[in-house]
N, C-alpha and C positions, 0 to 999 in steps of 0.2 A: 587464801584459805578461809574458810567459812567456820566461823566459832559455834561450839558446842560445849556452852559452862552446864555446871552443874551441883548443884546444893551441898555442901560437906557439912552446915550445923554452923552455932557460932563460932565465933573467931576464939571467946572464951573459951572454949573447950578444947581449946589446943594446948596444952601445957608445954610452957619451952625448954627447947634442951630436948627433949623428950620424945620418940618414935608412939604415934597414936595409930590406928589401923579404920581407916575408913571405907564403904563398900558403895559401889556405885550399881550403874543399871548389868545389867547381863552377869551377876556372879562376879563383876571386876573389884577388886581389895588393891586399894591405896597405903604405903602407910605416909606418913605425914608427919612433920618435923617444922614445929615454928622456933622461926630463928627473930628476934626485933620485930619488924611488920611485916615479917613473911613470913608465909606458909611454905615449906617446899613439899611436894609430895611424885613418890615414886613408884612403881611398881611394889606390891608386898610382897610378892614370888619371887626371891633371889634368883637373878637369870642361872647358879649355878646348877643346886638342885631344888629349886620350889619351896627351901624354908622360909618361914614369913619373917621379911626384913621389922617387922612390925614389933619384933620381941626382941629388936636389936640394940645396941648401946652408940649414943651420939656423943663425938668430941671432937672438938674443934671443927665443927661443919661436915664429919668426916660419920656417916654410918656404917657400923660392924655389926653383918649377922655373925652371929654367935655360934650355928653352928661351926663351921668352918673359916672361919675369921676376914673374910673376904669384906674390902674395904670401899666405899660409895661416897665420893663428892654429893652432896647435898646439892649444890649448885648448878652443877653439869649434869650428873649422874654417871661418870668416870668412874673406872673399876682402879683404885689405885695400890689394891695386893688382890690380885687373886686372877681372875681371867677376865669374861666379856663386860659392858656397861650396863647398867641398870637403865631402863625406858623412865624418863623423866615430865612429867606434865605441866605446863601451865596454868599457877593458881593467879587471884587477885582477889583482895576482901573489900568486900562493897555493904554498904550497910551495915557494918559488923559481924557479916557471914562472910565466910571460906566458901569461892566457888571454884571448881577447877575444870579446866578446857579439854572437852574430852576427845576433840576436834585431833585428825592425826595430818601432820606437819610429813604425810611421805616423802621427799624430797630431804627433808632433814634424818627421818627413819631409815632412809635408805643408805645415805652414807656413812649413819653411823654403826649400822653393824654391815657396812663392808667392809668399812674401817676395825672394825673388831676381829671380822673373819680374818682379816689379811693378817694382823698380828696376832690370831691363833697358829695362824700357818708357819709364821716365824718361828713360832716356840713349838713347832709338833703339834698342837692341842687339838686332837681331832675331833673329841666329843665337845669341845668349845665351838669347833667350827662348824659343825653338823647343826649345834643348836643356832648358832648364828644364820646359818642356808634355810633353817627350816623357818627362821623368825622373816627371813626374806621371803618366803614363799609365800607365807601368810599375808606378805602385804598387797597380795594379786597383783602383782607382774605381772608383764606379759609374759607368755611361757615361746614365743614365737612360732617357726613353722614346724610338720611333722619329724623335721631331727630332732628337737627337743622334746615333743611328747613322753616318750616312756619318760623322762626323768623327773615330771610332776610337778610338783613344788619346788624341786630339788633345781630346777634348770639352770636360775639366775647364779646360785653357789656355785656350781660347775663352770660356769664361763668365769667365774670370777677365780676360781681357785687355777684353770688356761691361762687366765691373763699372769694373776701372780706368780705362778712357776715359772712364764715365761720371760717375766721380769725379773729373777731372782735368780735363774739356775745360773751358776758361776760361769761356765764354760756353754753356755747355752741350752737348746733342747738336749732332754734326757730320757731315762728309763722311764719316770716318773709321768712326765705329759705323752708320751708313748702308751702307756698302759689303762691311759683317761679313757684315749679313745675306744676302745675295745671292751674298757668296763661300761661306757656311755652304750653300746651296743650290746652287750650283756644285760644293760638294766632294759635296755627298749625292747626287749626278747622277752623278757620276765625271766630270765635265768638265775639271777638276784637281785634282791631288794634294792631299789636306787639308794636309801642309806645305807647299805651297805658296800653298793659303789659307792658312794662319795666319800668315806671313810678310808676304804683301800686305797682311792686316787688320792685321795688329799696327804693320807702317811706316807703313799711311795714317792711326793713331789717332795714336800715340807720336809724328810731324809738325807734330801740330795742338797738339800738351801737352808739347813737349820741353820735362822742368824743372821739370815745373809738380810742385806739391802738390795736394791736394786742395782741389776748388773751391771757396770762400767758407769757408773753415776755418783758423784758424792755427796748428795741427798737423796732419801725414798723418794718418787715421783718425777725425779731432772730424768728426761730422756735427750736422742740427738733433738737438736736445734729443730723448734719446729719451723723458721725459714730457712735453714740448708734443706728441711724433709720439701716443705711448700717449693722451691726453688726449685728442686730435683723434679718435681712435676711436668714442668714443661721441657724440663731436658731430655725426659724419659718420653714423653707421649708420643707414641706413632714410632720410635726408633726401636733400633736392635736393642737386643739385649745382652748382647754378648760382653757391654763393659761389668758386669756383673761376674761372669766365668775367669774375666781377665784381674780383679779385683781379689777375687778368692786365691786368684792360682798364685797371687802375688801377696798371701796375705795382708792385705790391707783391707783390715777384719771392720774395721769402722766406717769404712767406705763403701764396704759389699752390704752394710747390715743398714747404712742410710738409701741404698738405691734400692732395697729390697724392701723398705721398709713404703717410698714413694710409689713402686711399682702396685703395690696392693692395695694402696690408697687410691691410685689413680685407675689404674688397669685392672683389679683384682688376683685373686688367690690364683688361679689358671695360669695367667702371665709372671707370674711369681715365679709359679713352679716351671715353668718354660725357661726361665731366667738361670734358674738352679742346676736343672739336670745338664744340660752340656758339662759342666764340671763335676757332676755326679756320675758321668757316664766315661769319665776320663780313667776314674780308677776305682779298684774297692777300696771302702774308703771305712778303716775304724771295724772289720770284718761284716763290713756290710751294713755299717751304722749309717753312711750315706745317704744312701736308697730308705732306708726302715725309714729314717728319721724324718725326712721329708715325704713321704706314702702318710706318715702317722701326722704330719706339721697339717698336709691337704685335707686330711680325713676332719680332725678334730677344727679346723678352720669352714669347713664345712659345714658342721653343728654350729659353732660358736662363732658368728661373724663378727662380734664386736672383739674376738680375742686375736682375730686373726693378722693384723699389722706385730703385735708384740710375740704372736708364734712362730711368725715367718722369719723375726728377726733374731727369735733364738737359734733356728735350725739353720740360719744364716753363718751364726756364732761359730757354731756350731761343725760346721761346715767349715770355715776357716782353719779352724785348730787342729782338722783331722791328720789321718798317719793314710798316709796314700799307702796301703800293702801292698798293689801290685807294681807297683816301682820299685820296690824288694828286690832283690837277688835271687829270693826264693821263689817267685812268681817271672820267670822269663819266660816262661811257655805262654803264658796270660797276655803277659806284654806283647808278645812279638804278635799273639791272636786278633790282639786289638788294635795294632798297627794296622794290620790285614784288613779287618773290616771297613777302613775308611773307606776305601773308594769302589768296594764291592757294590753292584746291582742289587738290589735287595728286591725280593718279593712276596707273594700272599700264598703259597701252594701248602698243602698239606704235608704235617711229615710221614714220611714214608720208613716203614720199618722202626718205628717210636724204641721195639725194645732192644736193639742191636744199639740206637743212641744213649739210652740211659746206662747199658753194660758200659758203654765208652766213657759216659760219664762216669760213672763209678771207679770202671779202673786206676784214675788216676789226671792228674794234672793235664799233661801233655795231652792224651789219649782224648780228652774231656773237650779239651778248645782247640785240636784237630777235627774232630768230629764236629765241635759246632761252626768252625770255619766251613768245613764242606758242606754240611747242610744248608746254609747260608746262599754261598756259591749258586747251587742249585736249585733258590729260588725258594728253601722252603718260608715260610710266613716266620719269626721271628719270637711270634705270642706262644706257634708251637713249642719251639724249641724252649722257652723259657715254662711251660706246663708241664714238659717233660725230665727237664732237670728241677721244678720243685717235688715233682715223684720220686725222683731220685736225690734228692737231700733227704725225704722221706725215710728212705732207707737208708742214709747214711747214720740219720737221727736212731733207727734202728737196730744199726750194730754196733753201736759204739760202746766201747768195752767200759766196764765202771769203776777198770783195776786203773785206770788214768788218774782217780781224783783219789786213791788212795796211795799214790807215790809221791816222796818229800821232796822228790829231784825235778817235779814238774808241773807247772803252772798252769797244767787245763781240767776244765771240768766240762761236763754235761753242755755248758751255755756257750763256750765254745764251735760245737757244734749245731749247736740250735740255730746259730745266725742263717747258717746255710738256709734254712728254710723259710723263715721269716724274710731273710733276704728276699729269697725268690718271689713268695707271694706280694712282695711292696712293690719289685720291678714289675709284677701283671698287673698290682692298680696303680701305677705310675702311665701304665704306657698302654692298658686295655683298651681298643676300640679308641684309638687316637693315631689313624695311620701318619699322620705329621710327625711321631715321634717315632716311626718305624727304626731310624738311624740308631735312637737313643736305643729305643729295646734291643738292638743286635748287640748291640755294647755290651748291657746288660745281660745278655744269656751268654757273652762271653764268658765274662765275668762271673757268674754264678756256678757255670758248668764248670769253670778253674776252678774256684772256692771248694765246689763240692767234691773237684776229683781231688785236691788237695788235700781234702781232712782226711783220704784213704788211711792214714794212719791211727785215728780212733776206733779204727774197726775191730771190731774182738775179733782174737785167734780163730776162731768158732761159729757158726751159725747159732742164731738164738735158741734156745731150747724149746723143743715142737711142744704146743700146745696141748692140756688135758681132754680127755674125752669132756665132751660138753653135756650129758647126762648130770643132772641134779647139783648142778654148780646153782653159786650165788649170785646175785644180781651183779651189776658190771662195777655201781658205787661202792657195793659192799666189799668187793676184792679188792677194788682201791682205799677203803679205808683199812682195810685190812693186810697192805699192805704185797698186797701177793702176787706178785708180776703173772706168774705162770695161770693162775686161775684170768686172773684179767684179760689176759688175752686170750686165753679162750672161750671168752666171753665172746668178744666182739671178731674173731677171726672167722668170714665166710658171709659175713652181715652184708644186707643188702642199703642200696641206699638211703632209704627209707630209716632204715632200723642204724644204718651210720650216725642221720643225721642227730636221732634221737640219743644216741649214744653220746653227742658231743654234749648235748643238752645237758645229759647227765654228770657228766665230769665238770660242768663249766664248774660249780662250786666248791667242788673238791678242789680246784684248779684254783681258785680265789681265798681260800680258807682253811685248806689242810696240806696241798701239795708240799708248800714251803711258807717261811716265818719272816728272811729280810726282804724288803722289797726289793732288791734286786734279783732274787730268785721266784719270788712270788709273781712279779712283775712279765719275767721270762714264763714262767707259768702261763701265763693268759695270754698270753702278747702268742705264746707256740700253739697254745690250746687255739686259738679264734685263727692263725695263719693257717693252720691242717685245713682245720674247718672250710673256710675259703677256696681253699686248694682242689681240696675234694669236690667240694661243690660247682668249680669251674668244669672241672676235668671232665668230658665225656666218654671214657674208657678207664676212667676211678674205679679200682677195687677197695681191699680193705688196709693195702698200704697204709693212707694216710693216718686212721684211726690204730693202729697199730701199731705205730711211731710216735703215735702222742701216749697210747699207753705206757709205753715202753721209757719213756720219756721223765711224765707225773707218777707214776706209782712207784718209783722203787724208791728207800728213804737216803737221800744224797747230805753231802756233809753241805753247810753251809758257811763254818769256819774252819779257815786252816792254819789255827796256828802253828802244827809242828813243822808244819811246811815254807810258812812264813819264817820260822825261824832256822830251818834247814838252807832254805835259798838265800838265803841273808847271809848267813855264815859261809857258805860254798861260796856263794859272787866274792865275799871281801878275803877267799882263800884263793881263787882259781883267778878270778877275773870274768867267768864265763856266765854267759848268761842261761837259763835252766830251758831244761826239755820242753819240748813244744809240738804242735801236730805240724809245724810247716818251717 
């Protein structure tokens, strides 16, 4: 590193003990603290909010600005109360003068505020962490290829807050690294402020992991062995990948998460994900957490290559731990469908009669994964069938009644039925224009077409109430902050595609900002807002379904806590034994 000293005055004029404030070239303010024959000097902008450490008080090697008591090693520049570290410079007094090295040590810069960001993320701190991503930005990094463009400055924080959630999350991938990707796509859209995604993602990860260390490790940083990972390299190269499906089904969660961990090193994210879905296409898994979670592990692995070994290995986690549903009792219709498709002919044909299948879907379970058996059978292409039932989760999202999340005797709300949808759109970019995976995707529309004929029982008594005349209504944001279902949708009921897509633009915000408050609802907000979106835009025979199902979805204002509920179900299980109302 190439030094860049620079004149502070004499050495006298530093009084010890004592915080002095000196200014250098470009408007930069030092303050400065002689300790014996040193000088130390720091940044004068307290990284917290910009008061000048300069008018602060030194003891014991330890500087406290004043306004908010936030506490500064002299020697390090360690933040030891308060949140991130103070940037610390190299001085040395030569001739009797204080020179200080204005020369930047990036390598040294760089780890220490990742190191800062990460332990904001520990503690929540998101306006800690933001100023941390954005002090990284500034150190021109590379920002890498067009996936990371919209996120600006902001790119390196984003990979880095991938890696740490996927380090951290207890039980593996979550809602939280789920909802990154979609805000990362949100920000590249200009839908919202990339600080403003990184704020959202960084609260809904750092929610799920408040505290936590890193996952299955008893130091932060010990991961698997990296020669059992190096080892598995050559075991994996060039072979199946099926001890990975056989790994998971056997839970041996540490074995599936070191093979998976080797295959993305050696082979990449593709082969990973090739590794995955055989066992993802076994059952629904977590109401469709399976599929979502790994569609969202490839996406954001995509953007983020250097996060991508420690994302694959949460959704890996992740994947072990799951509740296989259609192994259920309650899904026999599913099971016996999926049986069925093994050794079925599969092929590429169009489907025939789309809206006689979605009624099938809809009706119900059985009706749902007969019908996609036979379409099947008869060669239709698989991507159809799976297009057709995300239209028809669409509508499921649609009718679903909202008298469910106001009864104490049972345990569903809104998000319940949301998977359905999300579901579906993860199985199209799992298996989109990838005929090698044709087998997986028939699984898959099994499975979904179950799912959605299953949740038949959230469906309101009722058809939804017809829309207002569309004469001198409000814009479509302003109904939804205004709360008003019925204007909403007649906003956007009849909209063409054009004026759809424009439509989703508009909500995405509402949908990040106002829809809902904890991230697990806020989360589902954008995760169902960006799946519609998708949906529609695959669909070449898309009306306003899909946009009408998100409406219907984000605008009306749902509970987000239930304590009477919580306290009702508690008390009925330790009086009955049984367990509370449910759609399946």
């Amino acid at each position: 590193m190439k030094h860049d000293f620079f004149d502070l005055g004499p050495a006298s004029d530093f009084p010890a003990g004592a915080p002095v404030l000196r200014k250098g070239p470009g408007g930069l303010r030092f303050a400065c603290v002689r300790e014996g024959e040193a000088v130390h000097a720091v940044d004068d902008r307290c990284p917290h909010q910009g008061y000048p450490l300069s008018q602060g008080e030194v003891r014991g090697g330890v500087l406290t600005c004043r306004w908010h008591n936030w506490k500064f090693e002299l020697a390090s520049g360690a933040c030891t109360f308060g949140g991130e570290p103070v940037r610390r410079y190299a001085t040395r007094i030569e001739d009797g003068r204080v020179r200080l090295d204005l020369a930047l040590d990036r390598g040294a810069e760089v780890r220490r505020l990742v190191a800062s960001l990460k332990a904001a993320q520990r503690r929540d701190e998101t306006a800690r962490a933001l100023r941390d991503g954005l002090r990284l930005g500034d150190l021109g990094l590379p920002r890498g290829d067009e996936e990371r463009a919209g996120l600006g400055k902001l790119a390196t924080a984003f990979e880095v807050v991938a890696i740490d959630g996927a380090e951290r999350a207890s039980e593996g991938f979550d809602h939280g690294l789920a909802v990154l990707a979609d805000l990362c796509a949100w920000a590249d859209r200009g839908l919202i402020k990339p600080e403003e995604a990184f704020v959202l993602g960084a609260h809904a990860i750092a929610a799920e992991s408040l505290n936590l260390g890193v996952r299955g490790a008893p130091t932060p940083g010990a991961r698997v062995s990296p020669a059992t990972s190096f080892a598995r390299l050559a075991d994996l190269e060039g072979k199946d990948l099926e001890p990975v499906r056989d790994a998971l089904v056997a839970e041996r969660r540490e074995e599936a998460e070191a093979m998976v961990r080797a295959i993305v090193e050696s082979r990449g994210i593709d082969a990973a994900t090739d590794a995955l879905l055989p066992f993802v296409a076994e059952h629904l898994y977590d109401r469709g957490h399976g599929a979502i979670f790994v569609a969202k592990a490839l996406e954001l692995s995509r953007r983020f290559p250097l996060a991508a070994i420690e994302v694959f290995a949460a959704v890996t986690v992740t994947l072990a731990w799951a509740t296989a549903d259609t192994a259920l009792p309650p899904f026999s219709a599913t099971r016996r469908a999926l049986e069925q498709t093994a050794d079925l002919p599969l092929g590429a044909g169009p489907l025939v009669d789309r809206d006689a299948y979605e009624l099938a879907v809809l009706a119900g379970e059985s009706e749902a994964v007969t019908a996609t058996v036979a379409r099947l059978a008869s060669g239709t292409d698989p991507a159809a069938l799976l297009r057709a039932v995300g239209r028809a989760a669409a509508v499921r999202l649609l009718r679903f009644d909202a008298a469910w999340e106001s009864r104490t005797d049972a345990a569903v709300t809104v998000l319940d039925v949301s998977h359905a949808v999300t579901f579906a759109e993860a199985a199209i970019a799992l298996t989109s224009a990838r005929p090698e995976r044709a087998r997986i995707a028939a699984r898959l529309a099994v499975q979904a077409a179950g799912f959605a004929g299953k949740l038949r029982r959230g469906d309101a008594p009722s058809a939804q109430a017809a829309p207002l005349a569309r004469a001198g209504q409000q814009s479509l944001l302003e109904a939804a902050s205004a709360r008003d279902v019925a204007q909403a949708l007649a906003v956007v009921t009849g909209l063409g595609r054009d004026e759809r897509a424009a439509s989703y633009d508009a909500l995405a915000p509402f949908a990040a900002f106002d829809a809902a408050t904890l991230p697990i609802f806020y989360a589902h907000a954008i995760k169902v807002s960006e799946a519609l979106r998708r949906l529609d835009a695959a669909d070449d025979a898309a009306d306003d379904t899909y946009l009408r199902a998100l409406v219907a979805y984000l605008v009306p204002v749902r509970p987000e806590r239930h304590w009477r509920r919580t306290a009702a179900i508690a008390a009925q299980f330790l009086s009955d034994g049984r367990p509370p109302k449910g759609l399946y």
